[in-house]
N, C-alpha and C positions, 0 to 999 in steps of 0.2 A: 504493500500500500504506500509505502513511502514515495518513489518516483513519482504514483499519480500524485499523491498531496504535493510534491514540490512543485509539480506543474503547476496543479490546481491555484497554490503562491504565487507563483512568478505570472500565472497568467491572467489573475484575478485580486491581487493583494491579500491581508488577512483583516478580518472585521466579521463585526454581525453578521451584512450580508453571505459571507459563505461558512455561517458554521453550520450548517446542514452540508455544504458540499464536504468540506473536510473530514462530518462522520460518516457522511456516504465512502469515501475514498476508504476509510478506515476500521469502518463495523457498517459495510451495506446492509448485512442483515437484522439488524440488531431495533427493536422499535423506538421510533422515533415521537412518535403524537399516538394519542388514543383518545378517543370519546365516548360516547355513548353509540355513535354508528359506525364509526372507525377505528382502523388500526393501520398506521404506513411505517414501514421501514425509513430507516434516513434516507436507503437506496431511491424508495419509493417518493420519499419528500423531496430530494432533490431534484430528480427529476418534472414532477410536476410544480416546483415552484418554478426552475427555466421554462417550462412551457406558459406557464401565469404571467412570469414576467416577457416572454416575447410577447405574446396575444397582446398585453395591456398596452405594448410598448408599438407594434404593427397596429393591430386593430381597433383599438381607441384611443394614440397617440399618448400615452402616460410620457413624461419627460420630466425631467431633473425643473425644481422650482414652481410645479406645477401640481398642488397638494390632491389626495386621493382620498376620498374617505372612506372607513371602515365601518361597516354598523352590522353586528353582526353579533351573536352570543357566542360562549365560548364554547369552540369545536375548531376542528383539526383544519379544517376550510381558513380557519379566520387565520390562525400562524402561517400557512401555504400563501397569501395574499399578501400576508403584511410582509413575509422574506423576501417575495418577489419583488416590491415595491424599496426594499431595501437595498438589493440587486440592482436596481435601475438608478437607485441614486433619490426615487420621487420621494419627497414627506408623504407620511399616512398622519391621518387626521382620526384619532380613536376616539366613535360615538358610540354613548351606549345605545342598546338595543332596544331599552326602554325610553329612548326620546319618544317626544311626539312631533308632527310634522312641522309645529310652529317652531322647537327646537332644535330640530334637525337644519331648518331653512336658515335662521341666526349665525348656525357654525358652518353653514356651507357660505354664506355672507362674508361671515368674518375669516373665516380662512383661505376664499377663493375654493376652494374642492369644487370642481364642477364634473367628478367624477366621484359616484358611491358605489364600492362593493356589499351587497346586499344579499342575507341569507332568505329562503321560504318564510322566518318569521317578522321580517321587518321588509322585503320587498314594499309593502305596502306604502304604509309611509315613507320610503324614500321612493317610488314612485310621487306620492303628491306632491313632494317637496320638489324631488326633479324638476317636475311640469313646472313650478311657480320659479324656481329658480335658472332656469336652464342647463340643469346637470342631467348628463345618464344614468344611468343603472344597469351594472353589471350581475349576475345572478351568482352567488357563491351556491355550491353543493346543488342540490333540485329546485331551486329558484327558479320559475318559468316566466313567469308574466313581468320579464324585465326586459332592454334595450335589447342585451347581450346575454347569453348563461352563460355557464364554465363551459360548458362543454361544446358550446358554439366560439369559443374565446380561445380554447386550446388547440381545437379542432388544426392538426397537422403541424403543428410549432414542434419543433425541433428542442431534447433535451437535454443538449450543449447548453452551459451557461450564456447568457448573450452577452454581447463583447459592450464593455463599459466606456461611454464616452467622456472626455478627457474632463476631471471636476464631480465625477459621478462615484467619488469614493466615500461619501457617508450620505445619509440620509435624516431628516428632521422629524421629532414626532412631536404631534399636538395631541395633548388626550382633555378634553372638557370633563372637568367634575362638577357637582351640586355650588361647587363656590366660588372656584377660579379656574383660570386655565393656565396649565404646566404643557409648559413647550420644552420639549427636551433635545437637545444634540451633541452630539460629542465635545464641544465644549459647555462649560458652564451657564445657564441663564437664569436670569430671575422670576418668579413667578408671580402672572399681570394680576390684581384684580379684577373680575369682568364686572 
C-alpha cells in the first residue's frame, strides 16, 4: 500500500480532503461509514466520493469560493458529499435538517449556496426555498423529486480522484447553530453573532 499512498501525496497533497483516499490505499477493506441503511468500505467511500465530486464539479459546476449547502440528517450520504466538496476545494454550508424553508432561505442569503445537497427527508423544503431563492437541489441517497439525484449526478464519473485546480487545497465550513454562526477553516476565525 505504501507506493499507492505516496502517489496518492504527491498527487493530491495531505489534508481532510483525502483521508478517505489514504484508508482506501491502506485498509480498502476495512468499514468506513455505517448507518442505519448503510455500510461502505473506505475502498467503497473513496470511490464514490471522486465520483460526487466530479458530477458536482461537470454537472452543476461546484467550484472553489462558491458555497454548497448540506441539509441533510446524519447518514453515510451526508460525509460522501461533504469529502467531495472538500476535494474540490468548495465551502459546505452545514444546515440542519430540521430548518424550515424560511431558515433555510436566510443561510442560502447569507452564504450565497445556490446549490443544496438534499436527503428524501428534507428534499422538500429545500425545494421551496430553491424556487424563492434561485438555488438547485441535488438529491442525496433516494431523493427523487429534486433538480439532480445521486444517481443521475454520478451516472459515468470516473473514480480517479479529480485533478485539483491550482488554490483548491482547503476548503471552508459554515455550520449555522440556534445562536450564531461558526465558520471554520484551516486557519483561525472568530465566531459572528447573527
Amino acid at each position: 500500500a505504501l507506493p499507492s499512498v505516496a502517489r496518492l501525496v504527491l498527487g493530491q497533497g495531505v489534508g481532510a480532503h483525502m483521508t478517505h483516499g489514504l484508508h482506501a490505499r491502506s485498509r480498502p477493506d476495512r468499514l468506513a461509514l455505517v448507518d442505519g441503511e448503510r455500510a461502505v468500505t473506505y475502498a467503497e467511500a473513496d470511490a464514490e466520493i471522486n465520483r460526487i465530486a466530479r458530477g458536482l464539479r461537470t454537472r452543476m459546476g461546484a467550484r472553489r469560493g462558491e458555497p454548497v449547502a448540506l441539509m441533510m440528517e446524519n447518514r453515510v450520504e451526508y460525509v460522501l458529499f461533504w469529502m467531495a466538496l472538500f476535494r474540490l476545494g468548495v465551502p459546505a454550508v452545514h444546515v440542519s435538517y430540521r430548518s424550515t424553508r424560511a431558515e433555510l432561505g436566510y443561510m442560502l442569503e447569507h452564504s450565497g449556496a445556490r446549490l443544496i445537497i438534499a436527503s428524501e427527508a428534507t428534499s422538500g423544503v429545500a425545494r421551496e426555498a430553491a424556487a424563492v431563492h434561485g438555488a438547485k437541489v441535488v438529491g442525496a441517497g433516494g431523493a427523487e423529486d429534486v433538480d439532480v439525484t445521486s444517481w443521475a449526478l454520478t451516472k459515468g464519473m470516473s473514480s480517479i480522484p479529480p485533478r485539483r485546480n491550482s488554490g483548491e487545497s482547503s476548503s471552508d465550513n459554515v455550520v449555522y447553530t440556534s445562536g450564531c454562526l461558526l465558520y471554520t477553516s484551516p486557519s483561525p476565525r472568530d465566531v459572528e453573532e447573527s
